[in-house]
C-alpha positions as CSV (number, residue, x, y, z in Angstrom):
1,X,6.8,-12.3,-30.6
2,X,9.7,-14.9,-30.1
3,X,7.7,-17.1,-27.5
4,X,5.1,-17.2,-29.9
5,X,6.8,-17.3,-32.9
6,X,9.3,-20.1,-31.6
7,X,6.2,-22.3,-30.6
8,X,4.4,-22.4,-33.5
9,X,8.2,-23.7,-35.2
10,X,8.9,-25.8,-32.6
11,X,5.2,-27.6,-33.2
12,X,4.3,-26.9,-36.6
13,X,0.9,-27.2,-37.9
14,X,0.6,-25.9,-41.4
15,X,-3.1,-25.3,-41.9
16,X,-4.1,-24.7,-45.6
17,X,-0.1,-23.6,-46.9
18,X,-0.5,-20.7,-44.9
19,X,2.9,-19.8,-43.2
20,X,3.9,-20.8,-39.5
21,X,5.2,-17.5,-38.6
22,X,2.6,-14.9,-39.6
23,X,1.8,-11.6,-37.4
24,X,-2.1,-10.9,-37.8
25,X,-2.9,-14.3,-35.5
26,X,0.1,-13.6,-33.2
27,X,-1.5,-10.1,-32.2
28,X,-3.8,-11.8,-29.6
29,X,-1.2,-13.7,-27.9
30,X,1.5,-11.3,-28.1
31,X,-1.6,-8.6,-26.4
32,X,-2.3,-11.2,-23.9
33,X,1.6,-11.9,-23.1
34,X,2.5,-8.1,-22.4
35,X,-0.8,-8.0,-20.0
36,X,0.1,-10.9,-18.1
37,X,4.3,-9.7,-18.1
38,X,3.1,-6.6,-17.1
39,X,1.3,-7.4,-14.2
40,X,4.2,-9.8,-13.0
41,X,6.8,-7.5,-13.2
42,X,4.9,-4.4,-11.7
43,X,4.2,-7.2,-8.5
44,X,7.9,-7.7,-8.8
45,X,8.7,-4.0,-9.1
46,X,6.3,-3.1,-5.5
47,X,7.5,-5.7,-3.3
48,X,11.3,-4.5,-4.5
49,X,10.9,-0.7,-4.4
50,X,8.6,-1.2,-0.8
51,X,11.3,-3.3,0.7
52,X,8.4,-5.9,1.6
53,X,8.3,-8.0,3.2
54,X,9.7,-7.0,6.0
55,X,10.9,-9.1,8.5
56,X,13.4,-6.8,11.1
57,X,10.5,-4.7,13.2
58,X,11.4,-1.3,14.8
59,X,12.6,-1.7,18.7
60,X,10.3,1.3,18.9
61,X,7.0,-1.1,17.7
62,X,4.2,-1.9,20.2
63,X,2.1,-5.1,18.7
64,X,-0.4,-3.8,21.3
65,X,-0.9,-0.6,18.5
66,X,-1.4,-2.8,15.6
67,X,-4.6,-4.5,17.5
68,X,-6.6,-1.7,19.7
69,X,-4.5,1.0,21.0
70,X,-2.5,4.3,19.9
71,X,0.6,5.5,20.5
72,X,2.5,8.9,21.5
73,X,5.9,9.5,20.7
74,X,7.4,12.5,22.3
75,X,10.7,13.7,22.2
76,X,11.7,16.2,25.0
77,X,15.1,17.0,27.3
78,X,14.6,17.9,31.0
79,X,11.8,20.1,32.2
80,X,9.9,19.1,28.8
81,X,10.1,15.7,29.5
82,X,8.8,16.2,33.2
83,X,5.9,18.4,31.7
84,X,5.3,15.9,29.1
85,X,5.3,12.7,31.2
86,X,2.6,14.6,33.6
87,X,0.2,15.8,31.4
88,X,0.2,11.7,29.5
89,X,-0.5,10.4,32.9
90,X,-3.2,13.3,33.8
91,X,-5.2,12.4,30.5
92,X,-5.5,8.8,32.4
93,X,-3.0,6.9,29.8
94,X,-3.2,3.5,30.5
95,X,0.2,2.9,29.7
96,X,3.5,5.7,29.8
97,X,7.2,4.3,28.7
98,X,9.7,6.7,29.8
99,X,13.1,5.6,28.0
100,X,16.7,7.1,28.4
């Protein structure tokens, strides 16, 4: 209402003594405004709540699984991890990271 309302008395044009700040043909603007305000601010609203963009990637990440591969993560202590790392490379993995 005040963008509106301030425009039409900042540029006055009186049109038949009718008066400059009347509601009925502010309705369409004022509709229009919200839509547009709306849709900015709930942009605004996603990228803050998602944390996006984000520019600091995980050590963990692999570009090579963003393209054409998958990834296993498997967290396992001693004989597990033996186990573990044995049956990944029986199942012909083409790749096994073993870190720690």
């Amino acid at each position: 209402m005040l963008l509106t309302a301030g425009t039409s008395l900042a540029y006055p044009l009186v049109t038949q003594g009718k008066p400059l700040v009347s509601l009925p043909p502010f309705v369409v603007f004022m509709f229009e405004l919200t839509v547009l305000l709306t849709g900015i601010f709930g942009l605004v609203a996603l990228l803050v709540h998602t944390k996006r963009p984000v520019i600091n990637l995980d050590p963990a990440y692999r570009t090579s699984f963003s393209v054409d591969r998958w990834g296993i993560f498997v967290p396992s202590e001693g004989e597990g991890r033996a186990a573990a790392e044995a049956l990944v490379r029986e199942t012909a993995a083409v790749d096994v990271e073993v870190q720690g």
